[in-house]
Structure formats: structure tokens, C-alpha cells
N, C-alpha and C positions, 0 to 999 in steps of 0.2 A: 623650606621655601614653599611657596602657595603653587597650588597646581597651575596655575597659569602661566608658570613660569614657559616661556618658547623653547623651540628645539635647541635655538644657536646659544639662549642661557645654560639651557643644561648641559650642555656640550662642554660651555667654558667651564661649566662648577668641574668636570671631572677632570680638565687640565689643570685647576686649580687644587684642587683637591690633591692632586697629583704630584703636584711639586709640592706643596706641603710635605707628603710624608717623606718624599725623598729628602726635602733641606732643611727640616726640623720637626724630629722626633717628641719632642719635650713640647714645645707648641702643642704639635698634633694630639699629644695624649692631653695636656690641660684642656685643650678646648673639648673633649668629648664631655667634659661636665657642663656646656654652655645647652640648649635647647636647641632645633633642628635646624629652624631659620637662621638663630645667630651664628650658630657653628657653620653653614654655608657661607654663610653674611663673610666672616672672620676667614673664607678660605681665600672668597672673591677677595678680598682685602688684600690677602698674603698674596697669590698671585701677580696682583699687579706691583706690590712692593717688590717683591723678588724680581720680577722682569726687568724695573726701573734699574734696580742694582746691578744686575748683569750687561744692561746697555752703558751704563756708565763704570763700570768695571774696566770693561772690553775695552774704551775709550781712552781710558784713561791709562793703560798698559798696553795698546798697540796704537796709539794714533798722536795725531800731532798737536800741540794746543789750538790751534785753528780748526783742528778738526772733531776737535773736542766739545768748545764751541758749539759746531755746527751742530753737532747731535745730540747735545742736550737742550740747544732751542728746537730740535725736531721733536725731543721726547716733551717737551713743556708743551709746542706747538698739539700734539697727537690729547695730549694731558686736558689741557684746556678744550679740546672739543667735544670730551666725555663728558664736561660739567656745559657744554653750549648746547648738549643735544644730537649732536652731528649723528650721524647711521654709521657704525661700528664695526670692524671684519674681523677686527685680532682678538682672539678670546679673551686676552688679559683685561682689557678693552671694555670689552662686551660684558665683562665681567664688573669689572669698576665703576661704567656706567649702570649697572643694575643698581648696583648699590647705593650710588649716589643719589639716583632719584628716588628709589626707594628711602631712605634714611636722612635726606635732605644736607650729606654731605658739604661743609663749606670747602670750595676750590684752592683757598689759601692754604689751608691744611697742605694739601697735594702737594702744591706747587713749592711749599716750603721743604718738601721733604725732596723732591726733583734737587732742591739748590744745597742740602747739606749733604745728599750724595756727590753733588759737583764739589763741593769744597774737597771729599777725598779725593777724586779725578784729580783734583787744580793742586795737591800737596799741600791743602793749607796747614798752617801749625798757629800754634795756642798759646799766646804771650800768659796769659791770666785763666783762672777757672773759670772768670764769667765769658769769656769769649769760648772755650770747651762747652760751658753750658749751653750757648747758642746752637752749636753743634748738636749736640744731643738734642735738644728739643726739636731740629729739625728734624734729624733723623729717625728719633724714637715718640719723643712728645709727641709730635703727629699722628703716630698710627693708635696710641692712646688716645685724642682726641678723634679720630676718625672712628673709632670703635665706640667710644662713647655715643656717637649718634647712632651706632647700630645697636646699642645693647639700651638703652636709653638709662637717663639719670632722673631721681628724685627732685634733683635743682640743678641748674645752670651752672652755678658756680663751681660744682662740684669739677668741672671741666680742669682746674688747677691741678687736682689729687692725679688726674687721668696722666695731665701731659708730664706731672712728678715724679709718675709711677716707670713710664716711657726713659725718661731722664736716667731716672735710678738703674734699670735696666742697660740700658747703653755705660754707665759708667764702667759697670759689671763687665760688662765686654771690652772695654779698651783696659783694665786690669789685665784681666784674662789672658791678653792677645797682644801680651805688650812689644813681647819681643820680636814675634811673629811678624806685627804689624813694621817693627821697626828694620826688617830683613826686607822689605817693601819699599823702604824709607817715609812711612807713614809714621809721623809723631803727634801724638795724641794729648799727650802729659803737658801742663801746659809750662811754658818754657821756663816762665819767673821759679816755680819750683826746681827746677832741672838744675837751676843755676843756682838756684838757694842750696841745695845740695853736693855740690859742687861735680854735677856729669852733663858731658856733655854729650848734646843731642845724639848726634854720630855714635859716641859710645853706649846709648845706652842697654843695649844687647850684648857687653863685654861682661863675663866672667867675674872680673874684679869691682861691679860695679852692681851688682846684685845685694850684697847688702843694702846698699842708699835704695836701691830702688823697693825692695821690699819695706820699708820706711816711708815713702813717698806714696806706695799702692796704698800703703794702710790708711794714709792721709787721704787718697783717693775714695778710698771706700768708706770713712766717716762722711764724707759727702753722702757718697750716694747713701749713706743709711738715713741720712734727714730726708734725701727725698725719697725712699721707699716706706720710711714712717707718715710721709703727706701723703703716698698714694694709700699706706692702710686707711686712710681717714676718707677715701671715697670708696669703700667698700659696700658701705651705710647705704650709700647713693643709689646700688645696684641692686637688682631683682635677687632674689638668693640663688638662681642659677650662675648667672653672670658673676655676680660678686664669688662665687668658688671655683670656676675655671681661671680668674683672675688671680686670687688668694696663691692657686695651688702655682700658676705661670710663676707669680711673686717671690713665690717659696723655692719654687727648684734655683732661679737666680741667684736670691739672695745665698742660696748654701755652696752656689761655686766661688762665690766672695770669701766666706767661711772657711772653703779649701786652701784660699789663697794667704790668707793670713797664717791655716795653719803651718802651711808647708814653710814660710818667710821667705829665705833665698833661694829657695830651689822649686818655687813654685811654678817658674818656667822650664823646668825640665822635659816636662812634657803638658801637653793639654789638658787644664781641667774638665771632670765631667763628673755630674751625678749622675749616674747609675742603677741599673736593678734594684734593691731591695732597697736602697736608702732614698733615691727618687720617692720611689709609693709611699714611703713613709712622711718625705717635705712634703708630697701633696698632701696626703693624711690631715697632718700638722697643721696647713693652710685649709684643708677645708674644716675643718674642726673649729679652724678662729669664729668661721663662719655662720658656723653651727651655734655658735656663743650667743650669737647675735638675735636668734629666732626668738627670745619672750619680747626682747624691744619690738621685732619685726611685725610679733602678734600685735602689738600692741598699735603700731600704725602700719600697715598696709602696704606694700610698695607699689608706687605708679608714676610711670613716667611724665615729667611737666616739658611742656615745648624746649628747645635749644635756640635759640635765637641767637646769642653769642658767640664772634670769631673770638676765639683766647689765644692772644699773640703772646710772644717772648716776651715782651715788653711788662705783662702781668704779671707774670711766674714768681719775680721776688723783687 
């Protein structure tokens, strides 16, 4: 970040900075391959993501739906004055609006990502994949397209690959965290399949019903590997710094998918995770794709072109 940065920004980056390491490891370590400003840029980001999550968490597990309500029109309220200008006190805040105006941020992004954190608060569930896919581009498409203005892109368009990549990622995680989620009574999966299967919702954290579901993850994860193959395709887009702390985030994801398939029914046993030595090696792997890439790269230059484009759901497919 430019030395001009104020007291109360550098203040936010180290609460920011701060909660990153504590609530994602695997982040933390991919972004040290981004450059100084973006790797800030990506904390302030996470900071305020994190916080949104935690207010609508809290909400959504101690309060009542009216009061639910009320506080995530206070969080959208607070939200919308970062991208109005307003003078800032909460670091996360103070943090977010750095960014925005630095990076020229669109609001919608945000604001989309405020209303797929309410959809968990509110227990929404997911008739069809395409209404799951709503979900995920709110909550993950977003923070892909919010980065994309900080890390900047080759074209515009390239915007798709970003919110694909986000997509891809979140699917990975409702695989992951199926059962977990569903001991919450958070269901994810979306119902036509549930039933096409024949388990139901209630059950699907039973014993006898791990088979179907290991079945259904995998169905799950052929999705997200079409959209983690549309975010390879905006790698191209990205500076070679940026496009390898992406590749390597890519790479450790996509290999807890990997875990999940290998293990089939018992992959809820316990928590996936990449780890130690096999971690360094996905990044490796992912920044290597990269690396592939440097005689095209010689060959034309990377530089960022304006973003001018909101890329809404509506685009995606």
C-alpha cells in the first residue's frame, strides 16, 4: 500500500491482516505470492467479509427473524455508506472503503454478497442447481469479482472466469461441510436431487444414507469442476503475480474436492484438509500452470484495461 496510506488505514490493515491469519491459513499463505499493495488490498477485502459473516452468523443463531431483518438492513445500511463516502470509525469499514475508492469497487458486488449471507441466516434451501448457483455467486462470485478490481484484468470480460472461480470454490465448500452444515439444519444440496435420490433432507447426515450422498457430492463436484475450468481461463487476464496466488488458492481447493471423492462414504468422518507437505506441493503445481504461461506472456505484455462492467448472475450461464 502507498505511504500515504493514514494512521486509522494502517491500523485497519493490522486488524485485517489479523483475522486473516487467525480464519484462513490456506488464504493467508496463497496470497503472499500476490505483490504488497494487492496482498493488503485482499486482507482489507477479507476483513470486511469475515465481519459481514459473523454479524449475520450471530443473527441468525441467536435472534429472532424480525431481528434478523433489522440487522442486516443495519449491515447493508453501514455497507452502503462505504461506497457513499460517509467518514468511517469501524476498521473493517475504514478498511473497505480504502479499497473501494482506491479500486473503484462496484457497490452491487457488496451488497450481493450482504443478501447470500442472509439467505443462510433465513435457512434458505435449493429446489435446483441453478438457484444453489445464485447462492454461491453471491457469496463467493462476489469476492472474485471484488478482487478482480483490485488485482486488475487484461479485459472486462474476463469478469465471468473471476465470479466462476468464487462459484467453484463455494461448491467445494458445501461438499466439504455437508454434514456439518446439515447438524445446523443448513441444506445446501439442492432438493430435486435429494429426492432424485431418494434421501431425505432431514436425513441427510444419517449413516445409512452416505452412500447416495457420496454419489450426489460427486455430481456436485463435476459442477464445480466446469467452473473451476472457466476460472483457469481467466488466469491469462491476470498479472503473473496475481494470476499465481490465484492458481495456488485454486489448487489447494480444488484438492479438498479430490479428498472427497477419494475417501466416497466416509468422507464426512472427519474434516477435510490439505495440509503440510502435500499443500506446498498443490501450490507448486498451481504456480507452475503459471509459469507455463510466461513465453505467451513475453509475447504480449500484461496491463490492466478499465472495468467499467457490473457482471451480475444473470451473465454467468
Amino acid at each position: 500500500m502507498p505511504e500515504a496510506m493514514s494512521p486509522k488505514v494502517k491500523a485497519a490493515l493490522d486488524e485485517c491482516r489479523w483475522m486473516i491469519t487467525k480464519g484462513s491459513k490456506s488464504f493467508s499463505l496463497a496470497a503472499r505470492l500476490f505483490d504488497s499493495g494487492t496482498r493488503d488490498a485482499a486482507f482489507f477485502l477479507y476483513g470486511w467479509c469475515r465481519y459481514c459473516d459473523d454479524q449475520v452468523d450471530r443473527a441468525g443463531m441467536e435472534e429472532s427473524r424480525e431481528q434478523l431483518e433489522q440487522r442486516l438492513a443495519k449491515l447493508s445500511e453501514a455497507t452502503r455508506s462505504v461506497f457513499s463516502g460517509a467518514a468511517q470509525e469501524q476498521a473493517v469499514f475504514i478498511a473497505m472503503q480504502y479499497i473501494v475508492q482506491r479500486y473503484s469497487i462496484p457497490a452491487h458486488y457488496a451488497l450481493e454478497l450482504i443478501e447470500g449471507m442472509a439467505m443462510d441466516a433465513r435457512g434458505t434451501r435449493y429446489q435446483t442447481f441453478n438457484d444453489l448457483a445464485l447462492y454461491c455467486y453471491r457469496v463467493a462470485g462476489t469476492v472474485g469479482l471484488m478482487m478482480s478490481h483490485v488485482m486488475g484484468l487484461r479485459d472486462e470480460q474476463a469478469l465471468k472466469h473471476a465470479a466462476d472461480l468464487g462459484i467453484a470454490m463455494q461448491l467445494t465448500n458445501i461438499a466439504r461441510d455437508i454434514t456439518e452444515d446439515a447438524s445446523m439444519s443448513r441444506i445446501y444440496l439442492p432438493l430435486k436431487w435429494l429426492e432424485e435420490a431418494g434421501v431425505e433432507p432431514e436425513e441427510i447426515a444419517a449413516v445409512k444414507n452416505r452412500p447416495k450422498l457420496a454419489l450426489i457430492t460427486k455430481r456436485l463436484l463435476q459442477e464445480a469442476e466446469r467452473y473451476y475450468l472457466s476460472g483457469d481461463s481467466g488466469l491469462w487476464h491476470l498479472s503473473f503475480r496475481s494470476a499465481c496466488a490465484v492458481a495456488a488458492a485454486r489448487h489447494v481447493y480444488a484438492e479438498i474436492g479430490s479428498l472427497l471423492l477419494h475417501k466416497g462414504s466416509s468422507a464426512w468422518d472427519q474434516r477435510s484438509y490439505v495440509t503440510g507437505a502435500r499443500k506446498l506441493w498443490v501450490i507448486l503445481f498451481g504456480v507452475l500452470h503459471v509459469i507455463a504461461s510466461i513465453p505467451a506472456r513475453l509475447m504480449r505484455p500484461w496491463s490492466a484495461a478499465p472495468i467499467h462492467r457490473v457482471w451480475r448472475h444473470s451473465e454467468l450461464r
